[in-house]
DOSELUM-536175 format. One line per field, with one value per residue: x, y, z of N, C-alpha, C, O in turn; residue number from 1. Coordinates in steps of 0.05 Angstrom, whole numbers, plus 5000, padded with zeros to 4 digits. Atoms other than C-alpha are relative to their C-alpha. Example, Ala and Ser with C-alpha at 12.3 -4.5 7.8 and 13.67 -1.06 7.14 Angstrom:
<domis>
n_u (5018  4984);
n_v (4976  4976);
n_w (5000  4999);
ca_u (5246  5273);
ca_v (4910  4979);
ca_w (5156  5143);
c_u (5018  4985);
c_v (5024  5022);
c_w (5000  5014);
o_u (5039  4995);
o_v (5024  5044);
o_w (5013  5018);
resi (1  2);
</domis>
This chain:
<domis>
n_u (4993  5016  5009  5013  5013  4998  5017  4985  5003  5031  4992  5030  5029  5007  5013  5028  5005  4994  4992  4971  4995  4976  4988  4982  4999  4983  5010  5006  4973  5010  4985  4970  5005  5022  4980  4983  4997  5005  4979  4995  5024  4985  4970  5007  5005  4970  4992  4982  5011  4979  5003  5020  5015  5022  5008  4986  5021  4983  5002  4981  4974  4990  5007  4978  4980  5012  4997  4971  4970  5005  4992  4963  5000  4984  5008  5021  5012  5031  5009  5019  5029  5015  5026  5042  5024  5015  5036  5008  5005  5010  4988  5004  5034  4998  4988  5027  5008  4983  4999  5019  5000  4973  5015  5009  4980  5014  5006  4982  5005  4967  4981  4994  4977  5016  4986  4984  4980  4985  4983  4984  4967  4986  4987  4978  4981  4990  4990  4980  4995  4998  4975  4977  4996  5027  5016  5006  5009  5015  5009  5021  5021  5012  5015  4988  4992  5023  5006  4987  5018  5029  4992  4996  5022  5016  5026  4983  4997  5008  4994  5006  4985  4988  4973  4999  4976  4979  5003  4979  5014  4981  5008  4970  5000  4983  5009  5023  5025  4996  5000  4989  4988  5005  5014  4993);
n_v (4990  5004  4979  5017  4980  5021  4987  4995  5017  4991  4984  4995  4993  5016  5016  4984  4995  4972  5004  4971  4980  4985  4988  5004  5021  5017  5029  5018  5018  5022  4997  5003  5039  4997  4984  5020  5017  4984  4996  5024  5005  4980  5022  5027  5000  4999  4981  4979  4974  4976  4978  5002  4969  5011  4981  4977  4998  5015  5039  5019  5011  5011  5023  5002  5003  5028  5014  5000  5010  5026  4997  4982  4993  4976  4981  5000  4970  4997  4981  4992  5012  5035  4994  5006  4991  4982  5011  4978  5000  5029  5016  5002  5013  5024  5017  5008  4981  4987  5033  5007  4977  5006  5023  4982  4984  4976  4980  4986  4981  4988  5013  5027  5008  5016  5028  5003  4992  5022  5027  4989  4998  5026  5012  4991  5002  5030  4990  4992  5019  5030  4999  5003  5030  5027  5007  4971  5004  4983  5011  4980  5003  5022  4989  4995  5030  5001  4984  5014  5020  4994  4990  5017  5018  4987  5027  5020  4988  4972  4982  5023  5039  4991  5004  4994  4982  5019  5028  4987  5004  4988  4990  4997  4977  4996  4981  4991  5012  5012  5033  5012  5034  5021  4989  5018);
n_w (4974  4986  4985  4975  4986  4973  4990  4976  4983  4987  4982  4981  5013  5017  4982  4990  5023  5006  5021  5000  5012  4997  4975  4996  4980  4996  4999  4972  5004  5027  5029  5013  5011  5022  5016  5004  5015  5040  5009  5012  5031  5028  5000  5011  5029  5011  5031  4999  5009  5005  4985  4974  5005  4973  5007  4982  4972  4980  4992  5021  5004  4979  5010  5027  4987  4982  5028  5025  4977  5011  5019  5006  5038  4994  4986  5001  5018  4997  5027  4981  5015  4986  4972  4998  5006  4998  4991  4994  4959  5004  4987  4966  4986  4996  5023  5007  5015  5030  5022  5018  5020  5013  5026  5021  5024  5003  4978  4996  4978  5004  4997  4994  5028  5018  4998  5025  4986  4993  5027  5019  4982  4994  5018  5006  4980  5000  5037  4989  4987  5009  5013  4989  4996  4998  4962  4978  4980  4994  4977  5001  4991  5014  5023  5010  5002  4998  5032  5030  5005  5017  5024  5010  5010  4976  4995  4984  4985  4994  4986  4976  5002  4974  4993  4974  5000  5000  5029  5013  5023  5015  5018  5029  5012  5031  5024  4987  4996  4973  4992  4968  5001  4976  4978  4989);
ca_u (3402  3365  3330  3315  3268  3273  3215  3248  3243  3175  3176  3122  3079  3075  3055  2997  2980  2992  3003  3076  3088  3145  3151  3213  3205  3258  3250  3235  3274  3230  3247  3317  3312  3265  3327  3381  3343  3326  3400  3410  3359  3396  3465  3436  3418  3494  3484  3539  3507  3544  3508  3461  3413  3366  3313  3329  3275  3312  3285  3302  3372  3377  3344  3404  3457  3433  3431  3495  3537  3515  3530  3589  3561  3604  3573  3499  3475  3419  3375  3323  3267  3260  3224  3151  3087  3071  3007  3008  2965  2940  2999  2996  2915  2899  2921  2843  2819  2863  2863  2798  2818  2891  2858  2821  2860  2822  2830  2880  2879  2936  2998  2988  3034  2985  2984  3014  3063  3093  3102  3129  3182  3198  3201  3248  3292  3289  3309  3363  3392  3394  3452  3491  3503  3475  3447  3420  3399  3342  3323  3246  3189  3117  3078  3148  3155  3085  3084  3133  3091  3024  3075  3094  3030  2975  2926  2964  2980  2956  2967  2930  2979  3001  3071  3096  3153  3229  3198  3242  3216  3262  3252  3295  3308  3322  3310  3266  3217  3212  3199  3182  3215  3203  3161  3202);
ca_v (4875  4866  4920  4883  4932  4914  4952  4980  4948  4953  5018  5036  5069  5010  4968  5019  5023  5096  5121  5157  5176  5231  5227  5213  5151  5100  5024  4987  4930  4882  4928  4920  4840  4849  4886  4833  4782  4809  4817  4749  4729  4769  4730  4670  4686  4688  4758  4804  4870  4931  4981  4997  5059  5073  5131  5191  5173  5141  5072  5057  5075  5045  4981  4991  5000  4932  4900  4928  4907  4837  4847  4892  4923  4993  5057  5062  5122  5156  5179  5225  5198  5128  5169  5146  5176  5250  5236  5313  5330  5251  5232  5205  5174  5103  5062  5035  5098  5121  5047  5067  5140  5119  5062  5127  5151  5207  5230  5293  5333  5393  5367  5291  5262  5229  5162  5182  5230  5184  5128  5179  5194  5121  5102  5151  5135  5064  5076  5116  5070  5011  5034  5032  4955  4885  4880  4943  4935  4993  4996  5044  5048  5001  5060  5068  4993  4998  5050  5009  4955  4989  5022  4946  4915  4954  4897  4859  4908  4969  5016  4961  4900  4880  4885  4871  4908  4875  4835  4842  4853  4833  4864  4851  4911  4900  4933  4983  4937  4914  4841  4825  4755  4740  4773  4745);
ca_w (5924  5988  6037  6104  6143  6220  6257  6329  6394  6442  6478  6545  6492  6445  6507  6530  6452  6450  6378  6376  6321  6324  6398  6415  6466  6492  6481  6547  6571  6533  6470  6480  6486  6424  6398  6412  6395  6319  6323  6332  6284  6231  6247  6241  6166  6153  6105  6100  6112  6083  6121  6177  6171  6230  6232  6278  6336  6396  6397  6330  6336  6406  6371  6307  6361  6396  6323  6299  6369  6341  6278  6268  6202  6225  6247  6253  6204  6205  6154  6168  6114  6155  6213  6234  6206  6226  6266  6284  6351  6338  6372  6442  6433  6441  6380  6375  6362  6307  6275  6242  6224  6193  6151  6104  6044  6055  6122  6131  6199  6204  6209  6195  6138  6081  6064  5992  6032  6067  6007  5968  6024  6039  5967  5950  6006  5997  5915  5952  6001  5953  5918  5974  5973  5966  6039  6079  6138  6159  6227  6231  6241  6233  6180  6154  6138  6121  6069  6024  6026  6004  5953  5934  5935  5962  5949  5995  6044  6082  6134  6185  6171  6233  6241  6302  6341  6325  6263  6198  6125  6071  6011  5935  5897  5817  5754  5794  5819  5897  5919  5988  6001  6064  6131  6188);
c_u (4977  5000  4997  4999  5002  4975  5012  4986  4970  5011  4966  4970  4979  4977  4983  4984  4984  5012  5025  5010  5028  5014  5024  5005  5017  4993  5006  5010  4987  5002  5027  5006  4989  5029  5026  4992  4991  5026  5017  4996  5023  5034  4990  4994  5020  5003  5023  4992  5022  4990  4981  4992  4982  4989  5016  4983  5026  4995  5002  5029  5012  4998  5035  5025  5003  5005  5025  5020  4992  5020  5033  5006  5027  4973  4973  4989  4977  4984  4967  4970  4988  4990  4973  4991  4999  4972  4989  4992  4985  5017  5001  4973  5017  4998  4966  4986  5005  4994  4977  5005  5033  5002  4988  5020  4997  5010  5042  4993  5031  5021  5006  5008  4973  5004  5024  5031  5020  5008  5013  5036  5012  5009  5032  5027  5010  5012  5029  5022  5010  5026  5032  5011  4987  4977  5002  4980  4981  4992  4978  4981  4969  4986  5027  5008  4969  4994  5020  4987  4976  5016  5006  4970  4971  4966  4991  4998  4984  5006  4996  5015  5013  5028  5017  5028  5026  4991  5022  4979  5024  4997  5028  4992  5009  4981  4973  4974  5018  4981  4998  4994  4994  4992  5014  4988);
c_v (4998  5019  4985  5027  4987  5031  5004  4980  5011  5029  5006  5008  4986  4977  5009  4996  5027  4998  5020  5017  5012  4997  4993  4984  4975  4977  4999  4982  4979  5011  4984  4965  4995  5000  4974  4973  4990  4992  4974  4983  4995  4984  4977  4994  4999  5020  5016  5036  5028  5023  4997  5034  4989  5026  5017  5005  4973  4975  4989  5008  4992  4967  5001  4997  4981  4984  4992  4990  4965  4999  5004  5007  5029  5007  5002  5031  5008  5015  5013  4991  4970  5010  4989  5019  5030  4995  5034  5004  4977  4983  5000  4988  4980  4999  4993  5014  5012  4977  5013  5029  4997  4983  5019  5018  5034  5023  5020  5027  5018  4974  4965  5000  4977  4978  5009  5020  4983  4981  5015  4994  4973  4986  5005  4987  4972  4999  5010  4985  4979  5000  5006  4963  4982  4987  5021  4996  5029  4995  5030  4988  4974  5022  5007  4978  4999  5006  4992  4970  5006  5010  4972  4991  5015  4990  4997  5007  5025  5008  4984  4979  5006  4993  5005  5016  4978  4975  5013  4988  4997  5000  4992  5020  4995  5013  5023  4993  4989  4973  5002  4968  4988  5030  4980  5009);
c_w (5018  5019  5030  5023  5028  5016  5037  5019  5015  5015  5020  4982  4977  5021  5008  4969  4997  4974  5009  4986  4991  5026  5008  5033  4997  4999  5030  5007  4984  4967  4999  4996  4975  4988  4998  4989  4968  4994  4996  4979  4978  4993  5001  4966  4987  4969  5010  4993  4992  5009  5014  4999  5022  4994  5019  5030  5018  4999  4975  4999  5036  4993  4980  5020  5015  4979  5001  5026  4988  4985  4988  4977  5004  5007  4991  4984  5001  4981  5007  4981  5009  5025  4995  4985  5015  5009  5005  5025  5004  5018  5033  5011  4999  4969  4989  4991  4979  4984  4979  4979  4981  4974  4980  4988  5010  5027  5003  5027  4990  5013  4997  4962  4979  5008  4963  5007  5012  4977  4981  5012  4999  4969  4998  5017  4994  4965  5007  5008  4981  4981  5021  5009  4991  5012  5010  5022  5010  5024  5011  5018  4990  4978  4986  4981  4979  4966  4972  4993  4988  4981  4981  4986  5016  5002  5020  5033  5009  5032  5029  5002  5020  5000  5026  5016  4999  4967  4969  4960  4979  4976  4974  4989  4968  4979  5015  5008  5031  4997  5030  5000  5023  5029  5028  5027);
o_u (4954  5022  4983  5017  5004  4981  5013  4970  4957  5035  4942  4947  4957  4954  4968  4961  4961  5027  5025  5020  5044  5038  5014  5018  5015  4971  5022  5027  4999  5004  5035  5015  4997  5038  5032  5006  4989  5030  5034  5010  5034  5046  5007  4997  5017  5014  5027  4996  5041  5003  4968  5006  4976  5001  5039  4985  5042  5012  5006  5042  5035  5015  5053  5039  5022  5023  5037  5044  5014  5043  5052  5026  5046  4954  4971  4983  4958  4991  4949  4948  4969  4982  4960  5006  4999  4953  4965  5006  4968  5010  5000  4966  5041  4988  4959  4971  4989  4983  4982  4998  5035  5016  4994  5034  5014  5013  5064  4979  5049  5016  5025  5003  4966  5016  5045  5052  5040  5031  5028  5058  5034  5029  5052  5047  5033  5032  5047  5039  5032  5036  5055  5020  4965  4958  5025  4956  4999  4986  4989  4980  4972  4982  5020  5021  4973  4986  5021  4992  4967  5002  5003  4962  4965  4946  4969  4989  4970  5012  5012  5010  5025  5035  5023  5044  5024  5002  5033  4966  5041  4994  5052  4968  5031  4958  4950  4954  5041  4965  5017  4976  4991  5003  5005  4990);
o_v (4999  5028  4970  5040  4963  5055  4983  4963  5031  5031  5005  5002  4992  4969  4991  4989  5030  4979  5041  5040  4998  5003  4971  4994  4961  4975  5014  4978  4969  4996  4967  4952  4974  4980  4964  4959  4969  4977  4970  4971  4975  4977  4963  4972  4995  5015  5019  5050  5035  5043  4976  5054  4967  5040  5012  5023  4956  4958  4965  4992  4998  4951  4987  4978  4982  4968  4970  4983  4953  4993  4993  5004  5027  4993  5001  5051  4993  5037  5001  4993  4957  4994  4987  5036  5021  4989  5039  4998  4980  4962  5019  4983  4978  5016  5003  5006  5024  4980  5009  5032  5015  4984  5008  5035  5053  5048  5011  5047  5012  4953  4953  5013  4956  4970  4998  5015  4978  4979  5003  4984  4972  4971  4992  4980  4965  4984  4998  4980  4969  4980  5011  4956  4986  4973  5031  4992  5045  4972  5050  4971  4959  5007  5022  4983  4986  4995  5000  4957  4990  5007  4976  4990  5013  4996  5003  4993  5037  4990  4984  4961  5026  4969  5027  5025  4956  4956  5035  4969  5015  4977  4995  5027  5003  5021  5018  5007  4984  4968  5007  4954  4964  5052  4957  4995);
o_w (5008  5025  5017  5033  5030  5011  5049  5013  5008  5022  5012  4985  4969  5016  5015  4974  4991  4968  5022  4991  4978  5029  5011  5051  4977  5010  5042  4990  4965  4948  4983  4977  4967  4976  4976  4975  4956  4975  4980  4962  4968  4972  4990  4955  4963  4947  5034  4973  5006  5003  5013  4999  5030  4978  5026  5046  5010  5004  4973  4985  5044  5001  4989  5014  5030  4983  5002  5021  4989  4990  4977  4964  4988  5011  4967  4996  5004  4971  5019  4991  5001  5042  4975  4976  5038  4995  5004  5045  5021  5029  5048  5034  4997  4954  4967  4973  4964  4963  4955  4955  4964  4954  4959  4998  5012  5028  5003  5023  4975  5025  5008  4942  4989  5027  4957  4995  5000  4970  4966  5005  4987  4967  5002  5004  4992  4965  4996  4991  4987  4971  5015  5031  4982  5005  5012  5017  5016  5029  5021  5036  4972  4959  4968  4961  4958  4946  4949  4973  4971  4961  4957  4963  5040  5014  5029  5052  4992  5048  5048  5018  5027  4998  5036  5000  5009  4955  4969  4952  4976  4967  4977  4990  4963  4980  5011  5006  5036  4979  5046  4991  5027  5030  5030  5047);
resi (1  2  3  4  5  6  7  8  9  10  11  12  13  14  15  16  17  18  19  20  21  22  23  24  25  26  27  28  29  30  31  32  33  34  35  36  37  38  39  40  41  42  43  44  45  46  47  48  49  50  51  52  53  54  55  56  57  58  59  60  61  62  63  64  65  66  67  68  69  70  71  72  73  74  75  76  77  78  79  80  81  82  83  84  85  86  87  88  89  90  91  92  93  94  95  96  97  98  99  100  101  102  103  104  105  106  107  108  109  110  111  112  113  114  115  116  117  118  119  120  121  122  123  124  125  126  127  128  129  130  131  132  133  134  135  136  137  138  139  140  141  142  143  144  145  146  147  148  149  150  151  152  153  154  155  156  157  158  159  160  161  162  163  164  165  166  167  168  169  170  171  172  173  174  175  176  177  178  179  180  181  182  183  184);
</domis>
């Protein structure tokens, strides 16, 4: 079975490179173009997705509802363990400044979500999820995308990989082991 992560559309604070976080900010019109044309993308791959999960922040299910009018998986669901990162009172600097404190295992201010916090959450979820079909379509965040990748390979991966907004990860799921197949 296959996971295919889609990272939301741009929103004003991605373009300032403000970190967001939790905040609950709207894609921009260059998200939503972002957003349709993912959704094209995705119909061009000719999969038959059996469902569409989005987190619970607005610009990923404005991105999923941009997808899925493509598409036409049905009703956009929402699950609340594919939210962003917990940045705490982190959220809202510049992106440049955090880059260096987000990269340390180590670092924990109140309220910010680990790095093993987070991969716990997203495993689970994605372990979850995968038994609902062949093809699932996820539509999150980039440390949400992120942290199943350092949970895959954390060689490979980490918290810095740049993943840009609208890109799509798609991941195989068998015998309890993940696969990422392709970074599109």
């Amino acid at each position: 079975m296959y996971l295919y992560f889609v990272r939301h559309g741009q929103t004003d604070d991605n373009l300032n490179n403000i970190v967001q976080g939790r905040i609950d900010n709207p894609l921009n019109e260059t998200g939503k173009n972002q957003a349709e044309e993912v959704g094209l993308k995705l119909k061009g791959l000719n999969v038959k997705f059996d469902k569409i999960y989005s987190s619970p922040l607005q610009r990923a299910i404005t991105s999923a509802e941009i997808i899925n009018h493509i598409l036409k998986i049905g009703e956009v669901l929402i699950h609340q363990d594919l939210i962003e990162r917990e940045f705490g009172h982190l959220e809202g600097l510049d992106v440049s400044y955090m880059r260096w404190l987000v990269t340390n295992p180590n670092f924990k201010p109140d309220g910010y979500e680990t790095d093993e916090e987070i991969i716990k959450r997203v495993e689970k979820c994605a372990r979850e999820l995968s038994r609902e079909g062949e093809n699932i379509l996820l539509v999150c965040h980039s440390h949400t995308i992120k942290a199943l990748l350092v949970y895959i390979n954390k060689d490979k991966y980490g918290f810095d990989y740049p993943l840009l907004n609208a890109q799509v990860v798609k991941i195989k799921y068998d015998n309890n082991k993940y696969i990422v197949e392709d970074i599109i």
